[in-house]
N, C-alpha and C positions, 0 to 999 in steps of 0.2 A: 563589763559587756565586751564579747570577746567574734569579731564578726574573722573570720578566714578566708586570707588573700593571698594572692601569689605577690602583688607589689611589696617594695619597702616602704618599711612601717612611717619611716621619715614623711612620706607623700598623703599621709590619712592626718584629718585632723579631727576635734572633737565638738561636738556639739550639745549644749546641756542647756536644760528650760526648768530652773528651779523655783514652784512658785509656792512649796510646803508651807513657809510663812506669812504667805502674802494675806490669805483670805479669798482672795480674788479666787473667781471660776477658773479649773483647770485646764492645762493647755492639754489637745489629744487627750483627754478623756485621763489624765494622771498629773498628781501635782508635782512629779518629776521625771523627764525626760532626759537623757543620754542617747547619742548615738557615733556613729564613724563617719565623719566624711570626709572626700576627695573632692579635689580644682579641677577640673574637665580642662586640657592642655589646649582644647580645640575653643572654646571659647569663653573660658575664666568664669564657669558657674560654678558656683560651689553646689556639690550633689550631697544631701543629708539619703545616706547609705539604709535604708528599710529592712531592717530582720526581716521580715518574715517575706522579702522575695524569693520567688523562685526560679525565675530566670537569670542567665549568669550576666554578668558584667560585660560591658566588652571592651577590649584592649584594644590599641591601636595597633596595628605592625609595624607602621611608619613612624609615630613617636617613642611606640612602647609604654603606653601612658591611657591610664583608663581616662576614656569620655565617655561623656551623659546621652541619655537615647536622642536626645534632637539631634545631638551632631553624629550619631550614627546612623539618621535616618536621611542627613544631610550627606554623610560622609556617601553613600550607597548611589541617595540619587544624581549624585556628578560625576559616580565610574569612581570610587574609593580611593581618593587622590585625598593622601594625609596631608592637610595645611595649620598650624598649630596658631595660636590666636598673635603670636610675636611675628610668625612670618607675614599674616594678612596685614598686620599691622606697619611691617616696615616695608609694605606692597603699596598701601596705601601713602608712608611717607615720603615714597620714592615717586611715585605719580604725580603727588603737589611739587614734587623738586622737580622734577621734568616739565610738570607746566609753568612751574614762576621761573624757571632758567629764562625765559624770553628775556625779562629785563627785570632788572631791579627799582624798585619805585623811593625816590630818597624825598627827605623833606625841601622845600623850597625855601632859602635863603632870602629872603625880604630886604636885609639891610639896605 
């Protein structure tokens, strides 16, 4: 299966639901599934890539890194300000450092 992208190949990964042997009811209507997917940069979902879309992908400009529709529909509604899921994250780690800088809380010495 052979889906056509302008990213490197390195950033798609593979997704497969093989239940040929199992007996069991099939998954998606087939007892084997393949597909292509990508990590969305903007919030670490993994996106299982749909053959048969027809709308294109969208890339970011500010990572250069494809994201998933939510965070494009996110990206749009705050004025297209690219924040990738590392930077929210050391946004938030910097903010507990800023509020526990007041004082540090140590164990009480009983001796």
């Amino acid at each position: 299966m052979l889906i056509k992208t302008d990213d490197n190949p390195s950033d798609l990964g593979y997704y497969m639901i093989d239940q040929r042997a199992s007996g069991l009811p099939t998954c998606f209507g087939r007892p084997l599934f393949e597909s292509v997917t990508y990590t969305c940069k903007h919030c670490e979902r993994v996106v299982v890539m749909e053959i048969m879309r027809t709308r294109p992908r969208y890339k970011c400009n500010g990572c250069r890194h494809l994201i998933c529709d939510l965070c494009v529909a996110e990206k749009y509604a705050i004025g297209g300000v690219c924040r990738t899921y590392a930077q929210k994250l050391d946004e938030v780690i910097a903010k507990e450092e800023r509020q526990s800088s007041a004082g540090l809380i140590l164990p009480v010495d009983f001796r």
